[in-house]
N, C-alpha and C positions, 0 to 999 in steps of 0.2 A: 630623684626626679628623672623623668624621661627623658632620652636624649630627643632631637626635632629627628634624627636619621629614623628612629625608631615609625615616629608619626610619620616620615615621608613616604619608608614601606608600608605603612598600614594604607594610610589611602592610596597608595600606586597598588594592593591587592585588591583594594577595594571597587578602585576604578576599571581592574581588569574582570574582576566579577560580573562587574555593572554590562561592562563590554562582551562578554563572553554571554549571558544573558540575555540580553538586547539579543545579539547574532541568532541564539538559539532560540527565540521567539518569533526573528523577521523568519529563519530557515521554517517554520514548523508554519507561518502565515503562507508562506511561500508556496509550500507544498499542499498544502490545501487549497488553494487557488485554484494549484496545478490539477487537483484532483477534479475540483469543478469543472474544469475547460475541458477535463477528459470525458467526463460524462457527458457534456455538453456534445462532443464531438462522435460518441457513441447513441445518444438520440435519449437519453436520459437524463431526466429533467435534476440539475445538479444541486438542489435542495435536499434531492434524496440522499445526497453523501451526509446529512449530517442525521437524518433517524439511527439511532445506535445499532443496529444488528442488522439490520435490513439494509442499510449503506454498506456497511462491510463483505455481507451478499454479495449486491451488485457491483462492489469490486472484484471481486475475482469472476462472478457473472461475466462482466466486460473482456477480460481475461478469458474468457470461455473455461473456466477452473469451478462452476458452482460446488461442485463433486469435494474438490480441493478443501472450499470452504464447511464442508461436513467433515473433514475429517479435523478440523482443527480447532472445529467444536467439541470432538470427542476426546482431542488430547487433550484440552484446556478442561473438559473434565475430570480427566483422568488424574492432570497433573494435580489439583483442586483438591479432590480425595484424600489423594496420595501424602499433598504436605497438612493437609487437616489432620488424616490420621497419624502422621508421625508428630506435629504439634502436641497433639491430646497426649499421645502417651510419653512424650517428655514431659511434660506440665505435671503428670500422675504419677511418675516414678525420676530416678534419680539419675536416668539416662545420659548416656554420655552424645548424644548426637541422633542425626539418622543413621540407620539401619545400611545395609550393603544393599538389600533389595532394595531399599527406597533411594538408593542413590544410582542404580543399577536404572528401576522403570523413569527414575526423572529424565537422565541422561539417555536413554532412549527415544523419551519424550522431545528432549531437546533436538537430537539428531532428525527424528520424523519431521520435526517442524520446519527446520535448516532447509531438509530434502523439498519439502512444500512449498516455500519460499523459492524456491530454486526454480523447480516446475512452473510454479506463478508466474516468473520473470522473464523464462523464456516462451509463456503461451500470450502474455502481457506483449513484448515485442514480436511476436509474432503476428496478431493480430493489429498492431499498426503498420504490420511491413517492411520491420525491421529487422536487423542481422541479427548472428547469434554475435556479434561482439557489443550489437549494444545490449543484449541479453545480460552478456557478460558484465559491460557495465549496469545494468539493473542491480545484477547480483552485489555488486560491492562498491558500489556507491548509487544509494538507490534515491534518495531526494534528488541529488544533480540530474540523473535522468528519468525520473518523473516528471521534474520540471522542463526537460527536454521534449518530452512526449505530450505535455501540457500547453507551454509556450510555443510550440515550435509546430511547423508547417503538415506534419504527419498527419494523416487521415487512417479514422477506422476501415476498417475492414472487415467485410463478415465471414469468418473462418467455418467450414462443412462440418470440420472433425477434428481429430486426434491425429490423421494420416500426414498430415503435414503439406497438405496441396489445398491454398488460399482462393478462394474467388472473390478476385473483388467485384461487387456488389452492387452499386453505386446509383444514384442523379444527381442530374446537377440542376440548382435550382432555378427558373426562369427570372428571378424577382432581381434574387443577389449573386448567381453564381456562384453558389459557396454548394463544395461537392456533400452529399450524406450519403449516408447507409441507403440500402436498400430500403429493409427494414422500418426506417423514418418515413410517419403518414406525413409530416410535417417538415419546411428548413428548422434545423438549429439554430440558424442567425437570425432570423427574419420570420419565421412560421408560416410561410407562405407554404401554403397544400401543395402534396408533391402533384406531380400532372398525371393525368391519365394516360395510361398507352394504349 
């Protein structure tokens, strides 16, 4: 027979599963939220976040990265390929693994992507107007400040280029006060028409 200590661990792992779960479902609600209020605040209608490919687009679009997100369609086919073909031929023969090269272009892979994510987070804070340390933090805790960039008082910004000199852009809307994009025919908060000048 079981001892009860035995039972008390199991449910105290169990209850922490339960908990660690939960957390990572509210983080993962959270950040989607976050993402809505971002598109929202860049003049894009936040619905669009959830069409599969064409949201993932205008994320890095918002970012001023569209470029970014071409190439990480080409790794994710690369990578695709890559573990397809070395699958096939262990399946077919009596292989001990991948290959050097196949471990060589993944990890290559890997590192292109790291680089791109990096790029993203500091064109991402840039075009809200922020530092390279919340960049920084982008990089390596990147739901806390997405959700920072989402909740919190930041405004888009219409970026020229790649040079790294910001114009902001801007009106403010008659109705509600709530500042937008140039760019915005419409307020974000309210859809009152922006005005004529």
């Amino acid at each position: 027979m079981r001892s009860s200590s035995y039972y008390a661990a199991a449910s105290g792992v169990g209850a922490l599963t339960v908990f660690l779960w939960g957390g990572l479902i509210a983080l993962v609600v959270l950040c989607i939220v976050a993402w809505c209020k971002i598109f929202r605040k860049a003049g894009i209608h936040p619905g669009k976040f959830f069409i599969p490919v064409y949201g993932q687009y205008l994320c890095y679009s918002i970012a001023d990265s569209g470029g970014l997100f071409a190439a990480t369609i080409v790794i994710s086919i690369i990578t695709s390929l890559v573990s397809t073909f070395t699958a096939a031929n262990s399946y077919n023969s009596y292989s001990r693994g991948p290959s050097t090269a196949t471990l060589v272009i993944l990890g290559i892979a890997a590192v292109a992507e790291l680089i791109i994510f990096i790029i993203f987070s500091i064109r991402l804070a840039r075009v809200f107007g922020k530092s390279g340390g919340f960049a920084v933090g982008l990089i390596l805790l990147f739901p806390i400040f997405i959700c920072i960039l989402g909740f919190g008082s930041a405004q888009y910004i219409y970026q020229t280029g790649y040079s790294g000199s910001i114009v902001q852009e801007t009106w403010t809307c008659p109705q509600c006060g709530t500042i937008n994009a140039a760019h915005n025919g419409a307020c974000v908060q309210c859809q009152t028409l922006k005005p004529r000048m």
